[in-house]
C-alpha positions as CSV (number, residue, x, y, z in Angstrom):
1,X,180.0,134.1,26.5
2,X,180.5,134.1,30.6
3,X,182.1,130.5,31.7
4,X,182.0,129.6,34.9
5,X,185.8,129.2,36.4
6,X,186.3,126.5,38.6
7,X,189.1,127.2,41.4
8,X,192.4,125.4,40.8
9,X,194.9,124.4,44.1
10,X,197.4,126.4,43.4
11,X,195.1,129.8,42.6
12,X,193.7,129.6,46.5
13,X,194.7,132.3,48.9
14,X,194.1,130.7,52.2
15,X,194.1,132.9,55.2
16,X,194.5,131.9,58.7
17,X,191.5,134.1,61.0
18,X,191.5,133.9,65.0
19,X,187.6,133.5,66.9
20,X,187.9,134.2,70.4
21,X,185.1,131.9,71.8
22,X,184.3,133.7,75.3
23,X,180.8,134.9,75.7
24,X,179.4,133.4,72.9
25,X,177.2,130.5,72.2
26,X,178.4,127.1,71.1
27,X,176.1,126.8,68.2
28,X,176.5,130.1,66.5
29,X,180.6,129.8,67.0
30,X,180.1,127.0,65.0
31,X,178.1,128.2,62.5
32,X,180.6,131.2,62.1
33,X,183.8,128.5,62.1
34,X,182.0,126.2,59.7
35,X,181.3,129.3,57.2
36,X,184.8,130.2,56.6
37,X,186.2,126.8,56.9
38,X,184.4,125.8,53.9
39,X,184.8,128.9,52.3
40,X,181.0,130.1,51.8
41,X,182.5,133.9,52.3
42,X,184.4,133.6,49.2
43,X,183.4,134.7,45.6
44,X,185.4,131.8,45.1
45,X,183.2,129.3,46.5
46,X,183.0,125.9,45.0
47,X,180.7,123.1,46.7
48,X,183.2,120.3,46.0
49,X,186.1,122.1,46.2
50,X,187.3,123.0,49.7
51,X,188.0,126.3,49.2
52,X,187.9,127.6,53.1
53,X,190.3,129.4,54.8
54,X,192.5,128.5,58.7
55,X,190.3,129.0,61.6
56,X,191.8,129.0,65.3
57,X,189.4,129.5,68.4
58,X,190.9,130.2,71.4
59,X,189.2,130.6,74.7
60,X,187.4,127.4,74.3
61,X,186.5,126.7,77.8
62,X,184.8,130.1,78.1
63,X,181.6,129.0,75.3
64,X,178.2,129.1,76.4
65,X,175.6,126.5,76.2
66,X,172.3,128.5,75.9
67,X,168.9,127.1,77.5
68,X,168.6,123.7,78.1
69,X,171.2,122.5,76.0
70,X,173.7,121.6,78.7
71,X,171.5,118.6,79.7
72,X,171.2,117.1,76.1
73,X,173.0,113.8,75.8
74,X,176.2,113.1,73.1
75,X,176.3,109.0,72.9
76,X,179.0,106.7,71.4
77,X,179.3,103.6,71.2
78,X,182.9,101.8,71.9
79,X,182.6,98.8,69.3
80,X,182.3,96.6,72.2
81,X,179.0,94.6,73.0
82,X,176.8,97.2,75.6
83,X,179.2,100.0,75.0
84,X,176.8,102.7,74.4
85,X,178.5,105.5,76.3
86,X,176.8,109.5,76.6
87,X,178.1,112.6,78.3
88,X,175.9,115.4,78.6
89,X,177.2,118.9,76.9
90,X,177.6,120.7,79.9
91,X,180.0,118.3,81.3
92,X,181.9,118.0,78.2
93,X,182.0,121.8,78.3
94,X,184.0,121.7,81.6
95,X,185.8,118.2,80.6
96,X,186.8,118.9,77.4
97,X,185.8,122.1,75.8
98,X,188.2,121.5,72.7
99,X,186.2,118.4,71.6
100,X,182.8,120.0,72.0
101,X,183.4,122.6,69.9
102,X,184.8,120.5,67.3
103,X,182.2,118.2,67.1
104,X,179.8,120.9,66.9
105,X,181.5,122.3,64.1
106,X,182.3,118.6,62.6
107,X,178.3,118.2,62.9
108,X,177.9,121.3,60.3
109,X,180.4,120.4,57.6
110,X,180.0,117.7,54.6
111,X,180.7,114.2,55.5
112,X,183.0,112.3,53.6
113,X,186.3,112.9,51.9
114,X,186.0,116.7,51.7
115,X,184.7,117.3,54.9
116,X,187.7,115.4,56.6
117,X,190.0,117.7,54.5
118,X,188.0,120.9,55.8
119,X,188.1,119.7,59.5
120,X,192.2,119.8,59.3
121,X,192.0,123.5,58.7
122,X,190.0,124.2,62.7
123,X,192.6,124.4,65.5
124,X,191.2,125.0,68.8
125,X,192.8,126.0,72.4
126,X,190.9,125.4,75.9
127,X,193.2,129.0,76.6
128,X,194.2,132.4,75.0
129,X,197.0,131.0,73.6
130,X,197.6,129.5,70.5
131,X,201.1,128.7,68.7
132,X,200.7,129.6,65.2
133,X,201.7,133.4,65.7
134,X,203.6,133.2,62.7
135,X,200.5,132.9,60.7
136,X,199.6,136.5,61.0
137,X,195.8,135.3,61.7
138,X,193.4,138.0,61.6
139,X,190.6,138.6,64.3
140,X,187.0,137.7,63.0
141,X,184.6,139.1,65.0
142,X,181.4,137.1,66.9
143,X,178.3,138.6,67.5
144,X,177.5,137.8,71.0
């Protein structure tokens, strides 16, 4: 009789992978980032387990934003009364490239408990340089 094994903490081999960001768009670098944060490449994969591996994008600033999607609007709100706040992409591109492509990759994960545990794992750098060389991350490839 087959039993399905459920993965235990201390059986998870966790790699660390490096996406170099530059030429490609922000939606399918998320996509990719998302995928092997949770851990959907592994045979291993558990839906309430987070069973993903490191991810570190570097080149950041250098994503593109495809079509029309530099003029659609991210809002906020600051808590405060008439603090609804909005920045388009394209402008958070050039601002702040690190955030965008965080909450791009935030927007495809599981909210909740185990989504904020998978979200630790993405490190990402405006530049080509990152510090966690001692990692030994290997390079995943995009398709551009």
């Amino acid at each position: 009789m087959n039993r399905t094994t459920t993965p235990k903490p201390d059986t998870l081999d966790r790699q660390w992978h490096v996406i170099d960001a530059a030429g490609v768009p922000v939606g399918r670098l998320a996509a990719k980032v998302a995928q092997v944060l949770r851990g959907k490449h592994k045979p291993t994969f558990s839906y309430h387990i987070d069973t993903g591996d490191f991810v570190i994008v570097i080149n950041a600033e250098q994503a593109l934003l495809t079509g029309s999607k530099g003029k659609e609007l991210l809002y906020w709100h600051t808590g405060w009364p008439g603090g609804i706040r909005n920045i388009s992409k394209a402008d958070l591109l050039e601002n702040n490239p690190v955030r965008l492509i965080e909450k791009s990759v935030w927007g495809m994960l599981p909210k909740g408990r185990l989504g904020r545990q998978i979200v630790k794992k993405l490190k990402v750098y405006a530049g080509s340089e990152h510090p966690h060389a001692a990692q030994n991350p290997a390079t995943l490839e995009m398709d551009k």
